[in-house]
PLY file of the C-alpha trace (Angstrom):
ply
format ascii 1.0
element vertex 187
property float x
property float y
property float z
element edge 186
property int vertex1
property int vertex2
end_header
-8.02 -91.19 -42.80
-11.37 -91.45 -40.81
-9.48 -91.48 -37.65
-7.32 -88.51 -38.50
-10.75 -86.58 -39.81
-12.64 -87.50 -36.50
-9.60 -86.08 -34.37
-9.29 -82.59 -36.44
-12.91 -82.29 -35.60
-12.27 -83.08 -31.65
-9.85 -80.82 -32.23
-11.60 -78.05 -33.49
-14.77 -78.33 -31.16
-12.37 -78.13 -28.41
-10.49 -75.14 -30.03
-13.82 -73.77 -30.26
-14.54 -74.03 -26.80
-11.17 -72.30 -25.90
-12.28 -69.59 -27.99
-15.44 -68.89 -26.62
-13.89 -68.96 -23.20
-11.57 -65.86 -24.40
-14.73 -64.46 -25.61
-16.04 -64.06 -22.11
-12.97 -62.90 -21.01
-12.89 -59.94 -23.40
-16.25 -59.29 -22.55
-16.47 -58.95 -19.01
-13.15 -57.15 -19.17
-15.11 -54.64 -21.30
-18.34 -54.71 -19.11
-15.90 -54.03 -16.04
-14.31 -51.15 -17.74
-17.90 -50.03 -18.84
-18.76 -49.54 -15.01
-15.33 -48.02 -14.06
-15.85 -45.37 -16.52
-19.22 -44.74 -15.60
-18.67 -44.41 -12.10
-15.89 -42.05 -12.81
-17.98 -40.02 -14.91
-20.42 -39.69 -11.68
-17.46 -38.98 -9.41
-16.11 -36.62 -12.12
-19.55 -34.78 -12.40
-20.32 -34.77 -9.01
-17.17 -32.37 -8.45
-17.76 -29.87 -11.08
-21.16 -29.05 -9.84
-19.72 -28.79 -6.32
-17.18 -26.39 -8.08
-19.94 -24.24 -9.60
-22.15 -24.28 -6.56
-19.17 -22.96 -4.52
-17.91 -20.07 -6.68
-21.53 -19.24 -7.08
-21.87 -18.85 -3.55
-18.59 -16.97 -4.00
-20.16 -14.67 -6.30
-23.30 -14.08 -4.52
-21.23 -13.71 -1.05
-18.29 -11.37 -2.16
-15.86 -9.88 0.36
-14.97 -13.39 1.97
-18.12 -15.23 1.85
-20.20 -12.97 4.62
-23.85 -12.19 3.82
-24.73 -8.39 3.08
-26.33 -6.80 6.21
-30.13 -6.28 6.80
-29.43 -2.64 6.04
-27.30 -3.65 2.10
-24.24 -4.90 1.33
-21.42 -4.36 3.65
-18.38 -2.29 3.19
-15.93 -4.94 2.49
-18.68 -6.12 -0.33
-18.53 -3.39 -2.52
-16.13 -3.84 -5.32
-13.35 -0.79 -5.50
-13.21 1.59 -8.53
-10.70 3.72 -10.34
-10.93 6.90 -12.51
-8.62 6.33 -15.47
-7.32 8.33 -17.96
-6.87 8.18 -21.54
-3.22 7.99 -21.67
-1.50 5.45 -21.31
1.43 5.86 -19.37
2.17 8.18 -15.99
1.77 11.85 -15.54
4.64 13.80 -16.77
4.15 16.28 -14.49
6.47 16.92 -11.48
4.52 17.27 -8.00
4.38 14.95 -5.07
1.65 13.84 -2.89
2.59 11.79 0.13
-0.96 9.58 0.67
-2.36 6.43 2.02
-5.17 4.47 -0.53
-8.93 4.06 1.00
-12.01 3.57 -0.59
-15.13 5.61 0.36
-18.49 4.04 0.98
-19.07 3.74 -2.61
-15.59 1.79 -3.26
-13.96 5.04 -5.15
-10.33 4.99 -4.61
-9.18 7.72 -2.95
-5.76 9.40 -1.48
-5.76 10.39 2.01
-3.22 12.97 2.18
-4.04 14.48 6.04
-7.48 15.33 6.27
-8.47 15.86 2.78
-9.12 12.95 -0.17
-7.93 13.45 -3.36
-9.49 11.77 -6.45
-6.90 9.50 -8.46
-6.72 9.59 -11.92
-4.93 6.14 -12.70
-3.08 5.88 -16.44
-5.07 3.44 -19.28
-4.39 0.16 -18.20
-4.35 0.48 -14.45
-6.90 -1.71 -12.77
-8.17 -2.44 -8.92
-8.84 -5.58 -7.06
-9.65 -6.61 -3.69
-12.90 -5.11 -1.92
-12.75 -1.66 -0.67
-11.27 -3.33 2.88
-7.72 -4.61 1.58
-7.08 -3.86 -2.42
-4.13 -3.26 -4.82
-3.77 -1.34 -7.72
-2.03 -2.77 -11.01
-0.17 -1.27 -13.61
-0.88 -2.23 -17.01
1.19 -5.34 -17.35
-0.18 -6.59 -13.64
2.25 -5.55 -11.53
0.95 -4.31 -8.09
2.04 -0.66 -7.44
0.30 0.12 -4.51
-1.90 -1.44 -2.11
-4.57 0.18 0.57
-3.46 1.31 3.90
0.18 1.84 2.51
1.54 5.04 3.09
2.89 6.00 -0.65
4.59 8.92 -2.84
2.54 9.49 -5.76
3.99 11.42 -8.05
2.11 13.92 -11.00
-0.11 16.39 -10.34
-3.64 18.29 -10.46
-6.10 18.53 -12.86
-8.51 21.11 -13.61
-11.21 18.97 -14.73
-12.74 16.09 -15.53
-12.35 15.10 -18.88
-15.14 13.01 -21.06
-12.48 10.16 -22.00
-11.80 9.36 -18.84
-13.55 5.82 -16.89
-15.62 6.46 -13.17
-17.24 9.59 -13.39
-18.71 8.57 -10.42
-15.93 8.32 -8.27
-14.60 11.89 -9.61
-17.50 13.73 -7.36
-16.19 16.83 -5.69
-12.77 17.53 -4.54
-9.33 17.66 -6.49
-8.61 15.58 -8.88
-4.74 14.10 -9.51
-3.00 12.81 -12.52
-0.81 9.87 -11.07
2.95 10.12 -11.78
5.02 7.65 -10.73
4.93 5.74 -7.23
6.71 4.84 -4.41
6.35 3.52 -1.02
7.42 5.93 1.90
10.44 4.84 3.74
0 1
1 2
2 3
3 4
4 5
5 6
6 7
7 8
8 9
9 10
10 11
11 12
12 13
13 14
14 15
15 16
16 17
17 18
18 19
19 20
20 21
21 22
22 23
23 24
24 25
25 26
26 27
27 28
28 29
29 30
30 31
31 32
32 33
33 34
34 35
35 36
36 37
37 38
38 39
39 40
40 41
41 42
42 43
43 44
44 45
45 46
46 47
47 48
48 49
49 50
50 51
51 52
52 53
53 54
54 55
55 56
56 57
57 58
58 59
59 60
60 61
61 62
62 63
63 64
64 65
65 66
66 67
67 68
68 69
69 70
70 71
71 72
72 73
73 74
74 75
75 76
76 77
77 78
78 79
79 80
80 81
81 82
82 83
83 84
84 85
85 86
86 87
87 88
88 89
89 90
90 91
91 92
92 93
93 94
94 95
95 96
96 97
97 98
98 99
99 100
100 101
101 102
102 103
103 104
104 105
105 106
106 107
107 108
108 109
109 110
110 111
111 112
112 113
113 114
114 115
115 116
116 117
117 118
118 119
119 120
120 121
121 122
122 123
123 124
124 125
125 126
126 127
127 128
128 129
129 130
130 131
131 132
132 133
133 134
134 135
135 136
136 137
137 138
138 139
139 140
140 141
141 142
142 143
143 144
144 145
145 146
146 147
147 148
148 149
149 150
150 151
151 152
152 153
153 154
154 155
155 156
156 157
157 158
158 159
159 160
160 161
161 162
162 163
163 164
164 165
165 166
166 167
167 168
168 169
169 170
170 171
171 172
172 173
173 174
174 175
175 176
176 177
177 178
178 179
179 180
180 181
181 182
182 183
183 184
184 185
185 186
C-alpha cells in the first residue's frame, strides 16, 4: 500500500506540474490579447481624431476646402438661403416664369428670368444645399427639384408682400417676390 501511496503522490506532483504549465498558457494567451486590444484601441483612436480634425477643417474651409480671401470669404463660401413660406405645399396659383437659379453675393436664391431677379418664395419644407456656386433645392421629402444654372419653369405667381411667417427676410430685399408653383425643367 506504501508503494501505491508513493506513486499517487508522483502522480499528482507531476499532474501538478502539467497544470501549472496550462496556467502559463492561459496567461500569456491573455497578456497577448491584452496588447492586441490595446494596440487596436490606439489604431482605433488614432482614426477618429484624424476624422474630427478633417471635417473640422471641412467646417472651417467650406466651399471645397479653399481658404476665404484676404478681402472675406469667397463666393463659393457663403452658404445659399431660401425665403419660405408658411404653407406647406405649392402655389395654387396659375402663372409661369421661365428662370435659371443663382445666388447673389449674399447666397439669396434668386430667379433670373432675362435681366431682372425675382425673389423665390419656396413652400414649408423646401430646403437649399450646396454653396451659392453649384446648389439644389429640395422638396420636403428630399427630393431635388431644381438645381442652379438649370434653365426651369416655375410655376405660381406674385406676391404683394412679404409676410411675417415667412423664413429669410433678408433675402426678400427689393424686387418681386414669387410664390413657387410647381416645377419643371425647360426642354
Amino acid at each position: 500500500m506504501t508503494d501505491l501511496q508513493d506513486l499517487l503522490r508522483t502522480t499528482a506532483a507531476e499532474g501538478s506540474n502539467t497544470v501549472d504549465l496550462a496556467e502559463n498558457a492561459v496567461a500569456d494567451r491573455i497578456r497577448h490579447r491584452r496588447t492586441r486590444t490595446q494596440r487596436l484601441t490606439v489604431a482605433g483612436t488614432a482614426l477618429v481624431a484624424a476624422a474630427v480634425i478633417a471635417g473640422t477643417t471641412w467646417t472651417v474651409y467650406p466651399g471645397g476646402g479653399h481658404q476665404p480671401t484676404a478681402n472675406g470669404p469667397s463666393a463659393a463660401a457663403i452658404p445659399p438661403r431660401i425665403v419660405t413660406s408658411d404653407f406647406a405645399g405649392p402655389s395654387g396659383m396659375e402663372a409661369l416664369l421661365v428662370a435659371t437659379l443663382t445666388a447673389d453675393a449674399n447666397g439669396c436664391v434668386r430667379a433670373q428670368a432675362g435681366e431682372s431677379a425675382v425673389t423665390l418664395v419656396w413652400p414649408r419644407g423646401y430646403t437649399v444645399r450646396g454653396d451659392s456656386q453649384a446648389f439644389e433645392i429640395l422638396d420636403a421629402i428630399g427630393k431635388v427639384v431644381a438645381r442652379s444654372g438649370v434653365p426651369i419653369s416655375i410655376g405660381g405667381g406674385g406676391a404683394d408682400r412679404f409676410q411675417n411667417t415667412w423664413t429669410g427676410r433678408e433675402c426678400a430685399t427689393g424686387g418681386h417676390l414669387w410664390m413657387v408653383g410647381g416645377i419643371s425643367a425647360r426642354r
